[in-house]
SEVO-640521 format. One line per 5 residues: number of its first residue (from 1); for each residue x, y, z of C-alpha. Coordinates in nm, 2 decimals. Layout:
BEGIN
NUM> X:Y:Z | ...
REM end
This chain:
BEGIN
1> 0.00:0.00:0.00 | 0.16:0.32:-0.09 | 0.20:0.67:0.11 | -0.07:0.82:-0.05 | -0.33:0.51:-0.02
6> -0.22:0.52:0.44 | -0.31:0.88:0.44 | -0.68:0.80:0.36 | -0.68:0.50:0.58 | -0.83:0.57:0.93
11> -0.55:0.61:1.21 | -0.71:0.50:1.50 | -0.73:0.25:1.82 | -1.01:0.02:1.64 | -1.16:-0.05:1.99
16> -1.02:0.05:2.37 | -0.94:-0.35:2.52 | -0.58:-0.34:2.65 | -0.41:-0.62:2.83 | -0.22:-0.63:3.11
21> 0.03:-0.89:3.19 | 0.21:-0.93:3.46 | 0.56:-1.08:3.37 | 0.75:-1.25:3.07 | 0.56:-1.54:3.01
26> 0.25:-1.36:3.03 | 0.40:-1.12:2.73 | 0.49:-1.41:2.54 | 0.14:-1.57:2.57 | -0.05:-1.28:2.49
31> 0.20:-1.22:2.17 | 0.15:-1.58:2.03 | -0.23:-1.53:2.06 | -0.24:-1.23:1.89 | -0.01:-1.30:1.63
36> -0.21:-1.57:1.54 | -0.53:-1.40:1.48 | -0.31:-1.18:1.31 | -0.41:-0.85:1.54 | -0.20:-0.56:1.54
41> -0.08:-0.41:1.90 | 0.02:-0.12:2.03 | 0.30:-0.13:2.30 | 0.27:0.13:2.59 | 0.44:0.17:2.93
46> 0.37:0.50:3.10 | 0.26:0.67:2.79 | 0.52:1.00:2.80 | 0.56:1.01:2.41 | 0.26:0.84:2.33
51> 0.14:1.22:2.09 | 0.49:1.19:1.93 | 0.37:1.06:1.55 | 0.06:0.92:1.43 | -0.19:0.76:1.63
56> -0.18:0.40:1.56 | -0.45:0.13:1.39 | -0.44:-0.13:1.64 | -0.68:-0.36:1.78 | -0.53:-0.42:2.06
61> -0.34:-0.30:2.34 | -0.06:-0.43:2.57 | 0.02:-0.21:2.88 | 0.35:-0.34:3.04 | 0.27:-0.08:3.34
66> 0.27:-0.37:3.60 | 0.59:-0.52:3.47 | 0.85:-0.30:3.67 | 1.09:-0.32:3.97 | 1.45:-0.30:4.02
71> 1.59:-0.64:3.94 | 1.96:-0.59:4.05 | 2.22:-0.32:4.14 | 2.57:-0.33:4.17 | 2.73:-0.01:4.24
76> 3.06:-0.16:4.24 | 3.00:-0.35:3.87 | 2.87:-0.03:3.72 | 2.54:-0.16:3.61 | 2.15:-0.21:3.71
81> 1.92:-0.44:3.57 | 1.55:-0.36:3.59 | 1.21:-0.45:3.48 | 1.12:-0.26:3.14 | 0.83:-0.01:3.29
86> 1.06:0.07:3.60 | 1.01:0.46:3.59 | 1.33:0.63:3.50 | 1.29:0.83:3.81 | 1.32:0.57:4.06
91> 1.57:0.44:3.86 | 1.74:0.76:3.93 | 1.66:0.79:4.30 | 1.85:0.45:4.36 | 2.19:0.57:4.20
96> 2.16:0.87:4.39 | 2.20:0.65:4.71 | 2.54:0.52:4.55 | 2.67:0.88:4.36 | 2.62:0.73:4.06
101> 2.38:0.85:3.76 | 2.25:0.72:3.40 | 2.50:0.92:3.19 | 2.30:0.97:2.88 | 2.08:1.18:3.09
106> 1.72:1.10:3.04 | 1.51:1.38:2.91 | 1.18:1.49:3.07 | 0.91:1.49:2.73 | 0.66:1.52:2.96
111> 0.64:1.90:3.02 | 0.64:1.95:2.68 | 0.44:1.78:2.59 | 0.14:1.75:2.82 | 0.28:2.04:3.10
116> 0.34:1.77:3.34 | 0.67:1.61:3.43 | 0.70:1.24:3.33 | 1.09:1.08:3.25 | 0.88:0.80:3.14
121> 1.01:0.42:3.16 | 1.33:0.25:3.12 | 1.18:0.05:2.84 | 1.06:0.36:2.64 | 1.38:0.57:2.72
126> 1.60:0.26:2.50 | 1.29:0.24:2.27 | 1.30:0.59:2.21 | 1.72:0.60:2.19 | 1.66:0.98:2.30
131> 1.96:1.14:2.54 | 2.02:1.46:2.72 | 2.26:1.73:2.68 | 2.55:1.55:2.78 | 2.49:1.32:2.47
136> 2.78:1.47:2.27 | 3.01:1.36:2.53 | 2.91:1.02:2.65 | 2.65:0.92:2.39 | 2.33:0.80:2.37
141> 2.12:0.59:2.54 | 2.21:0.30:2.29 | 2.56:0.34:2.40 | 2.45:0.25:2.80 | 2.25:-0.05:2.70
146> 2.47:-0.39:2.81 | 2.19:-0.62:2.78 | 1.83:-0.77:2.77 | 1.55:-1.00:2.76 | 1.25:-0.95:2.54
151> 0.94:-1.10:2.35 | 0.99:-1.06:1.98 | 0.69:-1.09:1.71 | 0.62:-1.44:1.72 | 0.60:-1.51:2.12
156> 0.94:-1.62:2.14 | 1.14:-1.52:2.46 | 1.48:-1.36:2.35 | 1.77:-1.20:2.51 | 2.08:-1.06:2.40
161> 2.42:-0.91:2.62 | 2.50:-0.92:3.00 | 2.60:-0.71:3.24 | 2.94:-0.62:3.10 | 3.09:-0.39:2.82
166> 3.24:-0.67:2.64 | 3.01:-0.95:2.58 | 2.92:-0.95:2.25 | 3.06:-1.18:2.00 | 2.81:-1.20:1.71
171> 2.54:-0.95:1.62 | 2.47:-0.73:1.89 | 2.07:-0.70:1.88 | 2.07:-0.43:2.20 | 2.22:-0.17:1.97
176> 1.88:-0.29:1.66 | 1.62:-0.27:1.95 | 1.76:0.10:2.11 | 1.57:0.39:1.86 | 1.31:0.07:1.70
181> 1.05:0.27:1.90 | 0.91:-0.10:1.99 | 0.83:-0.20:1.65 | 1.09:-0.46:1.65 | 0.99:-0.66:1.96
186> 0.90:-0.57:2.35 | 1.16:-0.59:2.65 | 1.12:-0.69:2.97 | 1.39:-0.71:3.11 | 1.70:-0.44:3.05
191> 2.04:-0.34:3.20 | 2.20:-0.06:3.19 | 2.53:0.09:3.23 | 2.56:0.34:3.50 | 2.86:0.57:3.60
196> 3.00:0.83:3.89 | 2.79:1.09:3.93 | 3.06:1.43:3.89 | 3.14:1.60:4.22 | 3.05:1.93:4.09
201> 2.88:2.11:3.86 | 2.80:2.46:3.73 | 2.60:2.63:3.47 | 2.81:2.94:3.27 | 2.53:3.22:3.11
206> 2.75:3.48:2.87 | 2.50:3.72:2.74 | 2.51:3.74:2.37 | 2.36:3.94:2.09 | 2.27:3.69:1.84
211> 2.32:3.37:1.73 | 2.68:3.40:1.56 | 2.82:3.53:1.86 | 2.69:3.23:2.02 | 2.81:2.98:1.85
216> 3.19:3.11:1.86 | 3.13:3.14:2.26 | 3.02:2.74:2.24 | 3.32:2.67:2.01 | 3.56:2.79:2.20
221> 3.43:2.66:2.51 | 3.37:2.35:2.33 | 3.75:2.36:2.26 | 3.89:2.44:2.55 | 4.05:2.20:2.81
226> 3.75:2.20:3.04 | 3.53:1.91:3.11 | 3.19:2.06:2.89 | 2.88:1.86:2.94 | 2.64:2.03:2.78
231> 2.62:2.37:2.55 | 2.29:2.58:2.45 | 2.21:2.86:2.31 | 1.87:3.08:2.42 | 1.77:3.32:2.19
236> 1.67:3.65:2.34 | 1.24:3.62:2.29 | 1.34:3.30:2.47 | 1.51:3.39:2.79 | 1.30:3.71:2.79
241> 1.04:3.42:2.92 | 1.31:3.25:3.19 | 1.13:3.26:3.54 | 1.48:3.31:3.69 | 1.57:3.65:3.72
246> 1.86:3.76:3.62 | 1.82:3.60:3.28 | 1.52:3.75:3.15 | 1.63:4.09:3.25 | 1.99:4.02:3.08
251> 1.80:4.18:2.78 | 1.97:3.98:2.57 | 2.02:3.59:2.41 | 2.20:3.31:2.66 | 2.53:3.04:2.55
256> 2.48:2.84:2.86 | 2.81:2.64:2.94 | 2.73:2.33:3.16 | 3.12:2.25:3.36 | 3.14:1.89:3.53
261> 3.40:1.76:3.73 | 3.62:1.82:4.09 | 3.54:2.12:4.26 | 3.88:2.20:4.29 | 3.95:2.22:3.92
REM end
C-alpha cells in the first residue's frame, strides 16, 4: 500500500481492550495469541511520548505498566538491571544513594508535551534512543544499553548481552532494538550501564547578541581543556520568558556552558 493510499486510511485504536500482563511469560502468551489472529498491537508503558507521531491502527493494546521493579544493582559492577516499565525516576533515586547517575541523561518529554513532568520508563527511554545534553560527550542511550531480555513478534522469549561492556561476540541486537521505538519486539527485562555521578557542577550564562556570537562562545568553550557537558544557546524572545531572574532581565540571548568535574578544578 503506498504513502498516498495510508493517508486516507483511518488512524485510529479500532476498539479501547488493552491487556495487562504481569511478567515474561505472560507477554509471550498474549504475543502468540495475537499474532495468530493476526491483530496488530500497540506497545505502551507509562505513555510520556505516546502524541509523538501518528496515532496507531491497532486492535489491541498491551500495557506493560505492571511489569516493573529493580531487578539488580551493583554499584561496584557499574550496572542495574530492571524491569522494562521501572520509571526512569526511581531508577534515578537508587543511584543517587550510591553517587552514581544514568549518563546519557534521560530527558523529561513530559512537560512539553502535556505540561506535566514524566521521565517515562526504562523500556521507552531505550525504545526511544533519545539522550540529554550531555549526549555529545558520553553518547546515547544505545551506548549504555549492556543487555536484555524481550518478547519478539512471534512469542518467542529472546535475550541478547550481560551485564558487561564486552560481551558481544556476534550481532549485537541491544544496539537494533535501542531507537526501533518498539516496532521490533518488547523488552522486559534491560540493564543498563551506569557511572560516577561528577562532584560538581555549574552552569556558565554569557550574554550574547545573536546567534553567531553564540556559536563562537560554544566553540571555544567546546575547545577548550574543560570538562563541557552540555552547550545551548537561548535566543533573546526565549530567555526574555526564563522565570529566573537575572536571565530574562539580561535583555539579551544566553550560550549556557554546563562545567562537570572536581570542585577543585
Amino acid at each position: 500500500m503506498s504513502t498516498e493510499e495510508k493517508q486516507n486510511f483511518p488512524i485510529y485504536q479500532d476498539f479501547e481492550s488493552a491487556e495487562y500482563p504481569r511478567n515474561e511469560k505472560e507477554v509471550s502468551s498474549f504475543i502468540k495469541k495475537f499474532y495468530k489472529l493476526n491483530t496488530p498491537i500497540e506497545l505502551v508503558g507509562s505513555g510520556s511520548k505516546k502524541t509523538i507521531g501518528k496515532r496507531l491502527q491497532c486492535g489491541k493494546t498491551l500495557n506493560l505498566s505492571k511489569i516493573t521493579g529493580i531487578i539488580e544493582y551493583l554499584p561496584e559492577e557499574l550496572y542495574i538491571k530492571v524491569k522494562a516499565n521501572t520509571p526512569i525516576k526511581k531508577i534515578e533515586e537508587e543511584l543517587k544513594k550510591k553517587n552514581q547517575q544514568l549518563a546519557f541523561e534521560p530527558i523529561d518529554f513530559g512537560c512539553l508535551l502535556n505540561g506535566n513532568s514524566n521521565y517515562g520508563t526504562a523500556a521507552g527511554q531505550v525504545a526511544c534512543n533519545i539522550a540529554g545534553p550531555r549526549r555529545f560527550k558520553v553518547g546515547s542511550v544505545r551506548d549504555h544499553l549492556l543487555g536484555f531480555r524481550g518478547v519478539n513478534g512471534r512469542g518467542e522469549i529472546i535475550k541478547s548481552g550481560g551485564v558487561v561492556v564486552k560481551n558481544v561476540t556476534g550481532y549485537d541486537l541491544c544496539k537494533l532494538l535501542a531507537g526501533s521505538w518498539g516496532t521490533l519486539g518488547i523488552m522486559t527485562e534491560i540493564t543498563l550501564k551506569v557511572l560516577p555521578a561528577p562532584e560538581s557542577t555549574r552552569t556558565i550564562l554569557v550574554a550574547c547578541d545573536n546567534s553567531p556570537e553564540a556559536v563562537l562562545v560554544l566553540t571555544n568553550a567546546l575547545a577548550s581543556p574543560h570538562d563541557i557537558s552540555g552547550a545551548a544557546w537561548v535566543p533573546k524572545t526565549a530567555a526574555a520568558r526564563s522565570s529566573v531572574n537575572y536571565v530574562s532581565d539580561i535583555g539579551a540571548g544566553i550560550a549556557a556552558i554546563r562545567i562537570e568535574g572536581f570542585r577543585s578544578s
